[in-house]
Each structure stands twice: as structure tokens, then as C-alpha cells.
C-alpha positions in Angstrom: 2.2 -1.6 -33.5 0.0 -4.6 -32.5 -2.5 -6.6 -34.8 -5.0 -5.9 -33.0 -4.9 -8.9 -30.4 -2.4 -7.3 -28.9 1.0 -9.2 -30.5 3.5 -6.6 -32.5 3.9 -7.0 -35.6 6.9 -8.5 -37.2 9.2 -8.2 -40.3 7.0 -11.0 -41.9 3.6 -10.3 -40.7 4.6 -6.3 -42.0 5.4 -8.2 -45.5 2.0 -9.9 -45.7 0.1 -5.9 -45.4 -1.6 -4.6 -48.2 -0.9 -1.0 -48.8 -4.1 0.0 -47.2 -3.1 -1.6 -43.9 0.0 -0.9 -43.7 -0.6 2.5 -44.3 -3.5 2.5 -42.0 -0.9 1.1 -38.9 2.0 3.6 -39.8 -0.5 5.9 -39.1 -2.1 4.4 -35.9 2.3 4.8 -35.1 2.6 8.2 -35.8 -0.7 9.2 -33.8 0.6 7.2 -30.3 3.8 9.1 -31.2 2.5 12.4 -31.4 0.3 11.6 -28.5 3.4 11.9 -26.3 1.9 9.2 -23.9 4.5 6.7 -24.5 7.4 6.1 -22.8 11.1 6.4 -24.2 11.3 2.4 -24.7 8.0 2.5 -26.3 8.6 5.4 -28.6 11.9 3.4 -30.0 10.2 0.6 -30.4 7.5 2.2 -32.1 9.8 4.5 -34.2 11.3 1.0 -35.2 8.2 -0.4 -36.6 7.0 3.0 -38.1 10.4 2.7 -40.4 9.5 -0.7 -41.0 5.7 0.1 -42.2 7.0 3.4 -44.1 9.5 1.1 -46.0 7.4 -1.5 -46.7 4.2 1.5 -48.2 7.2 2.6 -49.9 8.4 -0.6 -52.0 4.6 -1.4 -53.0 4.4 2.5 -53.8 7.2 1.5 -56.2 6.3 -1.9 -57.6 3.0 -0.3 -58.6 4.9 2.8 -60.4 6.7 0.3 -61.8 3.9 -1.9 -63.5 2.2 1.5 -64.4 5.3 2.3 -66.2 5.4 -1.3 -68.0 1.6 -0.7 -68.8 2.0 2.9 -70.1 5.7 3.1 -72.0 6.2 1.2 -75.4 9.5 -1.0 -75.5 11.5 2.2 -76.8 10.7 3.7 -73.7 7.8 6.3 -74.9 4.0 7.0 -74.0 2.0 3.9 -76.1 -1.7 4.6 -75.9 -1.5 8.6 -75.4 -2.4 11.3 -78.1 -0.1 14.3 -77.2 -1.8 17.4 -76.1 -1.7 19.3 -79.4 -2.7 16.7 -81.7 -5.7 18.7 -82.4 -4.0 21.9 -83.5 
């Protein structure tokens, strides 16, 4: 995966992605994957950096759960801010 100039990306520049673009090159990975155009060095390479991407989506997929979760639960661990569902019966 290149940033665009040409240069691949590395661990740190992959750190530095939003979600959005990081998301947005996994994707650009898989589609020269499927493609079937590259050759075997290329695929690893790019099978390598598609890991890379998908673990990097993944730990801002889970920091974000996780402040959701500090927004949402109480200290004891339960909804704050919700009405349950049958509250009205």
C-alpha cells in the first residue's frame, strides 16, 4: 500500500491513519489482491500491510467501544442515561 506518492507505508505512518483512511487503504489492499494482477512478492507484501491496516481499524474500533462504554455505563457497571424499554407499562 503506497501514500499516494508512491512510498509504502510503514508501521508508523499506519499509526498516524484515521479510521477512515486506514480503512479506505485496507480496502484499496484487498481490491489489488483480488485483482490477481500482482505477483507472489507483491501479494505478501501486500497481505503484510493488509494485516497491518486491519490491526490497526481494529484497535481504534476498540478504543472507541471503549470510550462509548465509559460514556454509557455508570461506575457499577450499568446503563446511566437509559429508561428501560418497559418503563412505560
Amino acid at each position: 500500500m503506497t501514500d499516494g506518492q508512491g512510498n509504502r507505508l510503514d508501521g508508523e505512518a499506519i499509526a498516524a491513519l484515521s479510521f477512515e483512511d486506514a480503512l479506505r487503504a485496507l480496502e484499496q489492499v484487498v481490491r489489488r489482491l483480488e485483482s490477481g494482477d500482482a505477483k507472489l512478492d507483491e501479494s505478501i507484501e501486500l497481505y503484510e500491510q493488509g494485516e497491518k491496516l486491519r490491526a490497526h481499524c481494529q484497535a481504534r474500533l476498540d478504543a472507541a467501544q471503549a470510550r462509548i462504554e465509559k460514556i454509557v455505563l455508570s461506575a457499577e457497571g450499568r446503563p446511566a442515561g437509559t429508561v428501560p424499554f418497559d418503563a412505560d407499562s
